[in-house]
N, C-alpha and C positions, 0 to 999 in steps of 0.2 A: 433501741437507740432513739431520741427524740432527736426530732427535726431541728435545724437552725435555721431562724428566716435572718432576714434583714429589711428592717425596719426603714418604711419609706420616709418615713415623717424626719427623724433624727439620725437613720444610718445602723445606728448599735445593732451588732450580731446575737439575739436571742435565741431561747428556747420558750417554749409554752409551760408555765406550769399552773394557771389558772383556767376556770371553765372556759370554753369555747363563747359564752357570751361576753367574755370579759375583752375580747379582741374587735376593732373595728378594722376589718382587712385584715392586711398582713401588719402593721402598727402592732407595736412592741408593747405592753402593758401599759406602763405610765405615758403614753403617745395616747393610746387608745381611751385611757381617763379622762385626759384635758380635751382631746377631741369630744369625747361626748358629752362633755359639758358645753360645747359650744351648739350643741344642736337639742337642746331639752326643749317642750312646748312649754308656751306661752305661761301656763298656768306654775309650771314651777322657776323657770328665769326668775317671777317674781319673787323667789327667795333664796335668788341669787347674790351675794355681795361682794363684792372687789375691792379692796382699795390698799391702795399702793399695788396692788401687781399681787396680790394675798387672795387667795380665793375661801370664800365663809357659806354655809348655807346655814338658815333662820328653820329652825327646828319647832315642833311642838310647843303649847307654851305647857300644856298640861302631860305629864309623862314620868315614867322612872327613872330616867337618863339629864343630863343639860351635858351642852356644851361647855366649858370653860368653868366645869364645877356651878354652874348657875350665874355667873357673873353678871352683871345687869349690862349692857350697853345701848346708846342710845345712836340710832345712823341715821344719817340724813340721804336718800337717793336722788340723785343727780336729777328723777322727775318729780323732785318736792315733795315726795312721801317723807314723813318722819317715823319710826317706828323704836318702839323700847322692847328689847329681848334679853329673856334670861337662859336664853338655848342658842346659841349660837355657836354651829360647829367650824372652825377650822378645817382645812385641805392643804393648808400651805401655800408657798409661794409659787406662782403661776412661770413654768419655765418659760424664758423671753421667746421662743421658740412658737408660742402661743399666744403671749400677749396680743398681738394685734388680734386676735381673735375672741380676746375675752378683756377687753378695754375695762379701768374702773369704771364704776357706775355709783358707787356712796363714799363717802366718807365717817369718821367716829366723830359726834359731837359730845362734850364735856357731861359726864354724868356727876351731880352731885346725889350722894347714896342716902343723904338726910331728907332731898326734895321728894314729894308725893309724885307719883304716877301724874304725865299731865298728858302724855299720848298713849292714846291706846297701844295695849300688848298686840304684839304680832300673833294671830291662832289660822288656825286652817287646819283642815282633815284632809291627811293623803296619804297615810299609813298606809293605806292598802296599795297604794301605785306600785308596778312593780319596777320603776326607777328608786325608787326610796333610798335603797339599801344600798345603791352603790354612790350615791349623795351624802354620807353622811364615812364614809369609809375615805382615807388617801389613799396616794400610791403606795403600790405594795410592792419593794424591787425584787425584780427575778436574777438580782445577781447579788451575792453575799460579798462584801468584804474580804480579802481575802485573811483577816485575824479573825472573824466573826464563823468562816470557814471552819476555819483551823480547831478553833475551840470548839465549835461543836463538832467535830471530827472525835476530838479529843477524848470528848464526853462521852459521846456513843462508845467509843472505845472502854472507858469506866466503867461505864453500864452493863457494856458485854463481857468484862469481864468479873465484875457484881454477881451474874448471873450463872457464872460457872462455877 
């Protein structure tokens, strides 16, 4: 029988069903996400990006993957960096619960897709970090829907009887 904690951060009554490093405390999965984004060092904050309350992290420029299908964007960060990426991952909207912990810090300025490159592409190596991989992943809910439930109950159901 899995344990139920209760989550300090938001309350919600969970279970665990991701690794043990996926938890900060007793904090409920997506609690424990947005918190550790607020405590990353230095070296990767810097390719952290907010705005409007949307959390993005600036990916590889060189790689098999892009965010947003490669889309080009160009940010301006609130310390006068200007950077052009064609890897830019989404996380979603930052729950207000966290906001004051993870303030905007960029904005989108206007990309025309005919102009030449006039700021450098954002690169860096840190593949190897072993933050990486959970920077570039959202939340992942430990509670299904209860239709999302159903159906795949459903299915399994289908399957096992496929199988007979």
């Amino acid at each position: 029988m899995d344990s139920i904690y209760t989550c300090p951060s938001c309350g919600k009554c969970y279970t665990r069903r991701h690794t043990p490093e996926s938890y900060i405390g007793n904090n409920c999965f997506e609690c424990s996400f947005w918190l550790g984004k607020t405590d990353y060092p230095d070296y990767i904050k810097e390719h952290q990006v907010i705005i409007n309350g949307e959390h993005f992290m600036l990916g590889e420029t060189e790689g098999p993957f892009r965010g947003f299908g490669g889309r080009r964007f160009k940010i301006q960060f609130f310390d006068g960096r200007i950077i052009e990426t064609t890897n830019l991952w989404g996380q979603g909207p930052i729950p207000e619960l966290f906001r004051h912990m993870l303030p905007d810090n960029a904005v989108f300025l206007p990309v025309d897709e005919n102009q030449r490159l006039e700021v450098p592409m954002f690169d860096f190596d840190w593949f190897d970090d072993p933050v990486y991989p959970w920077m570039i992943i959202g939340p992942l809910s430990e509670e299904l829907p209860d239709e999302e439930r159903e159906r795949r109950q459903l299915e399994d159901d289908i399957d096992q009887d496929d199988d007979e």
